[in-house]
N, CA, C and O atoms as a MOPAC input file, in Angstrom:
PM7 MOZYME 1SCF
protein

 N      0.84600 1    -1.17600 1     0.00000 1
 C      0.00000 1     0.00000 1     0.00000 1
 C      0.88800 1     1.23400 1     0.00000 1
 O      1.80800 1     1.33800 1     0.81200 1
 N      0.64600 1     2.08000 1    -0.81800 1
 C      1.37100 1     2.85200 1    -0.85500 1
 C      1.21000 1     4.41000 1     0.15000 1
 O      0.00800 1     4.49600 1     0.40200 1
 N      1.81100 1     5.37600 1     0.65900 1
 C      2.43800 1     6.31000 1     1.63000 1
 C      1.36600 1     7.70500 1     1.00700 1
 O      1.45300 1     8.36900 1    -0.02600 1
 N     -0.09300 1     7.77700 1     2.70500 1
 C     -0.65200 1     8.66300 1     1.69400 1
 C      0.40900 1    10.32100 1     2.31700 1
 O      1.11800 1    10.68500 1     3.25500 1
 N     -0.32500 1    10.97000 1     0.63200 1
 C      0.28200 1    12.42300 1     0.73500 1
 C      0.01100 1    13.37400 1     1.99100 1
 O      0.82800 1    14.01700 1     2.65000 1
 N     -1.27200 1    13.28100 1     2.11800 1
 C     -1.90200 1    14.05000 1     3.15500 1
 C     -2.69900 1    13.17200 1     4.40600 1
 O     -2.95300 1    11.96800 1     4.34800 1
 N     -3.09600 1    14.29400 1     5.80100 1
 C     -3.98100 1    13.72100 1     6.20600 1
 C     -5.24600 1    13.14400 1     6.00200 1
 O     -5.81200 1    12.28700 1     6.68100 1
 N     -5.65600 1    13.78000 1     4.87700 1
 C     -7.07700 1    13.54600 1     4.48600 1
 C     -6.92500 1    12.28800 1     3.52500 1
 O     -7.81200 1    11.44700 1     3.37800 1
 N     -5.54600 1    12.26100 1     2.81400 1
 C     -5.41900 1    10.46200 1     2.15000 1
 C     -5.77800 1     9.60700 1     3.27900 1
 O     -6.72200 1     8.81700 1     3.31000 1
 N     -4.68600 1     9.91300 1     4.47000 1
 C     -4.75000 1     8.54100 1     5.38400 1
 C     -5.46900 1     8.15700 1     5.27400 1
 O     -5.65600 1     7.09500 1     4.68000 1
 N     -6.83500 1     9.35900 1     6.20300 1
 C     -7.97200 1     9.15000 1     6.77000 1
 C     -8.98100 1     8.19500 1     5.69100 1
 O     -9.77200 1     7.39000 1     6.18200 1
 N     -8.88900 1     8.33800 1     4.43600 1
 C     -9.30600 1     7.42800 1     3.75100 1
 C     -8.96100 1     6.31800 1     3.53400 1
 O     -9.72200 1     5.38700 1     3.26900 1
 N     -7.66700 1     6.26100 1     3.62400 1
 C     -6.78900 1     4.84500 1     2.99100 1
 C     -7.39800 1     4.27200 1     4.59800 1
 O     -7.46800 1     3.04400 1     4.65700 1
 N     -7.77900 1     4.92900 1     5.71400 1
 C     -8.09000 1     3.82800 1     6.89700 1
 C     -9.05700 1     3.59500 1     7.31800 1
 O     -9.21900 1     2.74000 1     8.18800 1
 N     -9.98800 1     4.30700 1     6.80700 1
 C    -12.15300 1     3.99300 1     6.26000 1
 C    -12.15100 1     3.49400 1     5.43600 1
 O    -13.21200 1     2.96900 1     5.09700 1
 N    -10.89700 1     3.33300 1     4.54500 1
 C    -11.69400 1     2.53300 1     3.05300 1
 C    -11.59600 1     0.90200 1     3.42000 1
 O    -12.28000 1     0.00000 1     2.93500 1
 N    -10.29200 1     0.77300 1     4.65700 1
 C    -10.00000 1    -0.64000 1     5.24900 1
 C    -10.93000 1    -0.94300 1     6.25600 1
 O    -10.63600 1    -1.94900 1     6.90200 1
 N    -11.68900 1    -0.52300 1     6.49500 1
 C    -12.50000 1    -0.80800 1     7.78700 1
 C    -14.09000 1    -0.76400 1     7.17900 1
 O    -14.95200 1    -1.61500 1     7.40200 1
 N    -14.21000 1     0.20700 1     6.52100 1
 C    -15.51400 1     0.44100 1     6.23000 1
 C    -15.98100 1     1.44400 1     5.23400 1
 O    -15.42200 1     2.54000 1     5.27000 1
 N    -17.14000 1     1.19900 1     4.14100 1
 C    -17.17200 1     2.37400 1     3.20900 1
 C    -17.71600 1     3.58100 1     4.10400 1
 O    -18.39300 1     3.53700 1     5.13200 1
 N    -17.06200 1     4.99400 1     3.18700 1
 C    -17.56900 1     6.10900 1     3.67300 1
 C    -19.08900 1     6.14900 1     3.65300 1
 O    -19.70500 1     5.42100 1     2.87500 1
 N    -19.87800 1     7.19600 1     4.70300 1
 C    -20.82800 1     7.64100 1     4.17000 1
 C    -20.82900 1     8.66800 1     3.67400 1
 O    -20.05900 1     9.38000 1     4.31900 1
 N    -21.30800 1     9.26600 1     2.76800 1
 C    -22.00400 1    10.78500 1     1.86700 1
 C    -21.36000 1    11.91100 1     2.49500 1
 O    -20.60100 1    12.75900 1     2.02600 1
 N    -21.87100 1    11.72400 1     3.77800 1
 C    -21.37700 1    12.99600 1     4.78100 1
 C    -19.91900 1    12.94100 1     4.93900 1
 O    -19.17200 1    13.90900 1     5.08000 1
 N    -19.62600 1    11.80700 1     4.90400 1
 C    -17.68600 1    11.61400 1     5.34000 1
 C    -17.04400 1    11.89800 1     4.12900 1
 O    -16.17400 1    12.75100 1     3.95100 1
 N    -17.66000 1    10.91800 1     3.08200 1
 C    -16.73500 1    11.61500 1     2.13000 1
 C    -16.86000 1    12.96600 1     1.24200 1
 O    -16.18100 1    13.20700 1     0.24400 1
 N    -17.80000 1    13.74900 1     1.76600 1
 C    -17.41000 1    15.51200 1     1.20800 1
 C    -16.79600 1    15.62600 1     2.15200 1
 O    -15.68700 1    15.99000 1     1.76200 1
 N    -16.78700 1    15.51600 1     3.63600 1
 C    -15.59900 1    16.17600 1     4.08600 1
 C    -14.56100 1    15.84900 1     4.16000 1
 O    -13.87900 1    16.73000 1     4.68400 1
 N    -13.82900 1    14.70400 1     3.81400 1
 C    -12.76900 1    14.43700 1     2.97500 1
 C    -12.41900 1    14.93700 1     1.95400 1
 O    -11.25000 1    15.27700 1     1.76700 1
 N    -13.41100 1    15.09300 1     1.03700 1
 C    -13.30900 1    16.17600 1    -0.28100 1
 C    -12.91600 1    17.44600 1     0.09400 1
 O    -11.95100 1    17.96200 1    -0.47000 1
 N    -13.68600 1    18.18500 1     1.20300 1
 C    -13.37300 1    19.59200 1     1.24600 1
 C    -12.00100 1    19.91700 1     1.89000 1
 O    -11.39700 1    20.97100 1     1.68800 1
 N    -11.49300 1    18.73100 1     2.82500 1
 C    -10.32000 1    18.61900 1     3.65400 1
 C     -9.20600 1    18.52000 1     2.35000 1
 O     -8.11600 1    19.06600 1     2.52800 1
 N     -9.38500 1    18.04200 1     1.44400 1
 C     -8.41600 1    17.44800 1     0.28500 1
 C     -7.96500 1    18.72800 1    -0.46300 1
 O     -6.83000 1    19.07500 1    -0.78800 1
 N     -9.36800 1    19.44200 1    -0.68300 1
 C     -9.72800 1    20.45600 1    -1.67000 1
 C     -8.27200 1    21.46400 1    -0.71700 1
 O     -7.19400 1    21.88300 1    -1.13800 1
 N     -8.87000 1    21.53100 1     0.55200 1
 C     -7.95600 1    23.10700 1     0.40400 1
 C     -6.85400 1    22.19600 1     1.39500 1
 O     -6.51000 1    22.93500 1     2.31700 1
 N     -6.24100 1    20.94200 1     1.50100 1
 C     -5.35000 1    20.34900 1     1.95000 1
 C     -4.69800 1    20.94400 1     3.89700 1
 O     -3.64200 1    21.21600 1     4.46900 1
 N     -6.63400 1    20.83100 1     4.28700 1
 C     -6.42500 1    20.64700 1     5.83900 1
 C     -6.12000 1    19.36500 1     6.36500 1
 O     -6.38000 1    18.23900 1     5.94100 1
 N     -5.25900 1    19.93000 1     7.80600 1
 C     -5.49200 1    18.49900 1     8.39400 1
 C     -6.08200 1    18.19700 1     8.96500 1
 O     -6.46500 1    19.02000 1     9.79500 1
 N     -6.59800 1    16.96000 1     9.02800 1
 C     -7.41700 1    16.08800 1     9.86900 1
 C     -7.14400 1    15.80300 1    10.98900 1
 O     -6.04200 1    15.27300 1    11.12900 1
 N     -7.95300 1    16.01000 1    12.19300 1
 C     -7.86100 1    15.96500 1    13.77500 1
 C     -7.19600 1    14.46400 1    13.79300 1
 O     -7.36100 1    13.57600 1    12.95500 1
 N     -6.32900 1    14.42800 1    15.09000 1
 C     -5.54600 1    13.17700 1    15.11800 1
 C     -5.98200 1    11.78500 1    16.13200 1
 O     -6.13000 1    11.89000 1    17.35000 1
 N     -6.10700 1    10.80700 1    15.55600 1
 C     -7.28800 1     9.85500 1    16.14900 1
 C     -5.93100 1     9.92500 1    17.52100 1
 O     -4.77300 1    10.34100 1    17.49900 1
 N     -6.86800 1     9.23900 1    18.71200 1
 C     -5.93700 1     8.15600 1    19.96900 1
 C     -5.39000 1     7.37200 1    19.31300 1
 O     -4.41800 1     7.31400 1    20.06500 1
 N     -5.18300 1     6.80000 1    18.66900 1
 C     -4.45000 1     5.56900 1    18.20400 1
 C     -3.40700 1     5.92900 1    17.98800 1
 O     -2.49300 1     5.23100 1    18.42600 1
 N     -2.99000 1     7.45300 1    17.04700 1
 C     -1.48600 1     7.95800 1    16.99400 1
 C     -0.49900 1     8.11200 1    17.90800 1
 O      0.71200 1     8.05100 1    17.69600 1
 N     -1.36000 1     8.42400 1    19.48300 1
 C     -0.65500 1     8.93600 1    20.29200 1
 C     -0.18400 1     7.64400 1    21.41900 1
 O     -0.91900 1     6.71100 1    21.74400 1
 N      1.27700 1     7.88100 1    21.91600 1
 C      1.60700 1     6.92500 1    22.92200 1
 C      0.95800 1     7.33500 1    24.00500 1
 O      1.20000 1     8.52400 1    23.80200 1
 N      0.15300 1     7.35600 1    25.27600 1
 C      0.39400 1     7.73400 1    26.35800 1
 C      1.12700 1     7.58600 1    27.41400 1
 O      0.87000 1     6.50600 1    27.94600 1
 N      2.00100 1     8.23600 1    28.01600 1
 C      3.23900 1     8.01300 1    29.00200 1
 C      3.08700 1     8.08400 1    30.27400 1
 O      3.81900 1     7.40400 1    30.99300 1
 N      2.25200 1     8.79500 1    30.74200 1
 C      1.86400 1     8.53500 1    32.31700 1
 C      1.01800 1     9.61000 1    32.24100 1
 O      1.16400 1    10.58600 1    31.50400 1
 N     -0.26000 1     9.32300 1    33.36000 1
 C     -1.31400 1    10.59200 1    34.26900 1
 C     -0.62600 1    11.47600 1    34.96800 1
 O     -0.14600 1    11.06300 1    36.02400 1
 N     -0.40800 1    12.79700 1    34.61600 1
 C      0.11000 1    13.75900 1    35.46400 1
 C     -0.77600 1    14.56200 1    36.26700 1
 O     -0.32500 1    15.54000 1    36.86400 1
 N     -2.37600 1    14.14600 1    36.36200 1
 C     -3.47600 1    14.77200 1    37.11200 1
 C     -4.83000 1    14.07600 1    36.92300 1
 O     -5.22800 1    13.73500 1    35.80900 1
 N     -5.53100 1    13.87600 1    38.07300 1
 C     -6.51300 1    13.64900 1    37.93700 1
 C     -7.62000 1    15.06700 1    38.84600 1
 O     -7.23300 1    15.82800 1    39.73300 1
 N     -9.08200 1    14.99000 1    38.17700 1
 C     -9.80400 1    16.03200 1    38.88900 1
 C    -10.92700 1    15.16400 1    38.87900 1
 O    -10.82200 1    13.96600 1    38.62000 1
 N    -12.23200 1    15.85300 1    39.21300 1
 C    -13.68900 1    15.85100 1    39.26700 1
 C    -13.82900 1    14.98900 1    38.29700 1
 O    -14.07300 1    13.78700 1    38.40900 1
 N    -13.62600 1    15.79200 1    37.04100 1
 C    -13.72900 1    15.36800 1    35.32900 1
 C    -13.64900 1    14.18600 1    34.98900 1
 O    -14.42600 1    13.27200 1    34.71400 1
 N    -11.61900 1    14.49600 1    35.10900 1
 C    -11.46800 1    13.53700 1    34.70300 1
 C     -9.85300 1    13.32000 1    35.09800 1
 O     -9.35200 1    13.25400 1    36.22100 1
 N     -9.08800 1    13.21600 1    33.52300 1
 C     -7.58500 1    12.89200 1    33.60300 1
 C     -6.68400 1    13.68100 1    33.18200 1
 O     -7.02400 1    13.81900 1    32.00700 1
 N     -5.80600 1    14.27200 1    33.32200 1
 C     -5.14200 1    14.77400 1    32.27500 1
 C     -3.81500 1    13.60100 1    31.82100 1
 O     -3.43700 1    12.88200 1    32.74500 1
 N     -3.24700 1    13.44400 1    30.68600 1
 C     -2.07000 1    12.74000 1    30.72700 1
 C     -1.05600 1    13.57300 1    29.97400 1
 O     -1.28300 1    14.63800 1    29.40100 1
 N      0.22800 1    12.85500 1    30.07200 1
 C      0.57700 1    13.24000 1    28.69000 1
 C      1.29700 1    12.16500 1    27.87900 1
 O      1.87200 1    11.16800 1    28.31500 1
 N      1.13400 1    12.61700 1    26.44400 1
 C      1.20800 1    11.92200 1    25.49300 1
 C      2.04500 1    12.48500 1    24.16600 1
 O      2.27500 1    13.66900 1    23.91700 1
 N      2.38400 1    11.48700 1    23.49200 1
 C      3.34900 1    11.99500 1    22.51600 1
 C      2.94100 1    11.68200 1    21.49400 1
 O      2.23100 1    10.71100 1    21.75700 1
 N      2.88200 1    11.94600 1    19.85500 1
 C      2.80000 1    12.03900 1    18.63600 1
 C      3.59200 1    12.47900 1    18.32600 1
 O      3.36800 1    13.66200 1    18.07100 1
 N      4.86600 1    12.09100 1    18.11300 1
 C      5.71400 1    13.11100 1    17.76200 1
 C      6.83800 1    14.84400 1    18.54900 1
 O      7.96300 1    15.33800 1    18.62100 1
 N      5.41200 1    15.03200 1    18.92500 1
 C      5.71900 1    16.10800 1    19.79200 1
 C      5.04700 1    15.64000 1    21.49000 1
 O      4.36300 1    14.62500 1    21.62000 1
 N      5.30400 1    16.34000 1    22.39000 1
 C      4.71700 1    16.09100 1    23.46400 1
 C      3.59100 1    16.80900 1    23.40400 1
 O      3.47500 1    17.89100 1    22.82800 1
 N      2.26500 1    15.88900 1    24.33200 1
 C      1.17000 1    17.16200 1    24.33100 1
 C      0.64100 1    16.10000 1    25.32400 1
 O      0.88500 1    14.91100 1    25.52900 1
 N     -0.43300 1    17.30400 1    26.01200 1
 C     -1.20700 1    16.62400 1    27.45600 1
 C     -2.55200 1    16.32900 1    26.56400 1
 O     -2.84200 1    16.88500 1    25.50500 1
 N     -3.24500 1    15.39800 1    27.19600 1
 C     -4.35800 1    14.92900 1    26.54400 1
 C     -5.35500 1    14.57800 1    27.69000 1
 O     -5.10800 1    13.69100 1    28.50600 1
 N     -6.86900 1    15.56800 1    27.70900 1
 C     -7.54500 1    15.41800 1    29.01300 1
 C     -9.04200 1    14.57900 1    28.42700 1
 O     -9.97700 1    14.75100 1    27.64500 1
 N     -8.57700 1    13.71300 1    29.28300 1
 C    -10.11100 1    12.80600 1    29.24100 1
 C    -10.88400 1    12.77600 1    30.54600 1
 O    -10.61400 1    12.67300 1    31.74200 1
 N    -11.99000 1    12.91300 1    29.77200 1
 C    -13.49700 1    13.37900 1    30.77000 1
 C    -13.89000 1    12.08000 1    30.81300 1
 O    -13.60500 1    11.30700 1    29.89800 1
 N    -14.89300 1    11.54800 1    32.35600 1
 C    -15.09400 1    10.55400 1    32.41300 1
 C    -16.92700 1    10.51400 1    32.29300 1
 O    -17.70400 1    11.08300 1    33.05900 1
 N    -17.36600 1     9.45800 1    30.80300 1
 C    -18.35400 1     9.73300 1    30.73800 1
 C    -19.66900 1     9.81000 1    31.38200 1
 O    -20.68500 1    10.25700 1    30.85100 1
 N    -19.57300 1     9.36500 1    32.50100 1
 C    -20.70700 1     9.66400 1    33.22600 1
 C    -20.93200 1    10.97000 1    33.40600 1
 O    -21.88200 1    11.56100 1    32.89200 1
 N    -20.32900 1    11.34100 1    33.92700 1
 C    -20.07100 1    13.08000 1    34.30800 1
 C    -20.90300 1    13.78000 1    33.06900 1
 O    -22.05300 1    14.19500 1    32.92800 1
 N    -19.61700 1    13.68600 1    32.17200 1
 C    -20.37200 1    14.20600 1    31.15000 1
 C    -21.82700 1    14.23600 1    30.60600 1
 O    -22.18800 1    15.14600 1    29.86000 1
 N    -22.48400 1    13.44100 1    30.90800 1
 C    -23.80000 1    13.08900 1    30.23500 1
 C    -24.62500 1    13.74100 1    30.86400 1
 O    -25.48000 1    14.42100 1    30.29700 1
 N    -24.46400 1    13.60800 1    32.72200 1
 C    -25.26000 1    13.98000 1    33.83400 1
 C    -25.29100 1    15.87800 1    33.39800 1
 O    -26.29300 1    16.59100 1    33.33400 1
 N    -23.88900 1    16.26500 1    33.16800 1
 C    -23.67400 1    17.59400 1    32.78200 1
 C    -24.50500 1    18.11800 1    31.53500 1
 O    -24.73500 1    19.32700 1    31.56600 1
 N    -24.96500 1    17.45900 1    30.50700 1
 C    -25.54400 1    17.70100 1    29.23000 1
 C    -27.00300 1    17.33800 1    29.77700 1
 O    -27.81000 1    18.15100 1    29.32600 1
 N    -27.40600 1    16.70000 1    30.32800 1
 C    -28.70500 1    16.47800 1    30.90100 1
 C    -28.99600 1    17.75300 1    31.99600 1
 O    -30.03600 1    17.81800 1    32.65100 1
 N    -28.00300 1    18.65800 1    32.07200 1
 C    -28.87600 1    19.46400 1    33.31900 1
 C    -28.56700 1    20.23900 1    32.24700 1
 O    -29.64900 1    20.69000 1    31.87100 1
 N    -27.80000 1    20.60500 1    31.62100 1
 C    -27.87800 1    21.98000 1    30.83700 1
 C    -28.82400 1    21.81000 1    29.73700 1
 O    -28.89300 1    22.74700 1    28.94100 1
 N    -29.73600 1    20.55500 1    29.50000 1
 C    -30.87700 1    20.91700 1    28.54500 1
 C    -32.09000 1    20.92400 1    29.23600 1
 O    -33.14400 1    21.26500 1    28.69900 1
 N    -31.99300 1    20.55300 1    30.43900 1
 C    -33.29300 1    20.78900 1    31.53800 1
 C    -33.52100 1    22.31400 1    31.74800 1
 O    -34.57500 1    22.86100 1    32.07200 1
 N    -32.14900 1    22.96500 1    31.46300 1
 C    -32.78900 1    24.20200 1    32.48100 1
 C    -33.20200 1    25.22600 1    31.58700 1
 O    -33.70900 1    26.25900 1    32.02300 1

């Protein structure tokens, strides 16, 4: 298989292995192609190296792609309970 050019190749060359696009995915692949944005970077790219915090929320870690970067995950309960009061009120 050959080395895609862009993010927006990958992202296809790794939906086209898993599963066909739908309609909606692939214009925005098209429009990502068109003006050669990149595409947000799945978890799978990133190593994670250790939790440097936990809160209420959730986690923070950090993690590497290349570069270092912290990566905060919310724990979904929370979240939901939080989206359920802010459409109640």
């Amino acid at each position: 298989m050959e080395k895609p050019e862009n993010k927006a190749d990958a992202v296809l060359q790794q939906q086209s292995q898993t599963a066909e696009l739908s309609a909606a995915d692939q214009r925005l692949v098209n429009i990502l192609k068109m003006y050669d944005m990149p595409v947000k970077d799945p978890l799978e790219d990133y190593v994670f190296l250790k939790c440097i915090g936990k809160g209420y929320y959730g986690k923070i870690f950090k993690a590497r792609n290349r570069k270092i970067y912290l990566k905060k995950s919310m724990y979904k309960n929370l979240t939901l309970n939080i989206n359920r009061i802010e459409l109640n009120q």
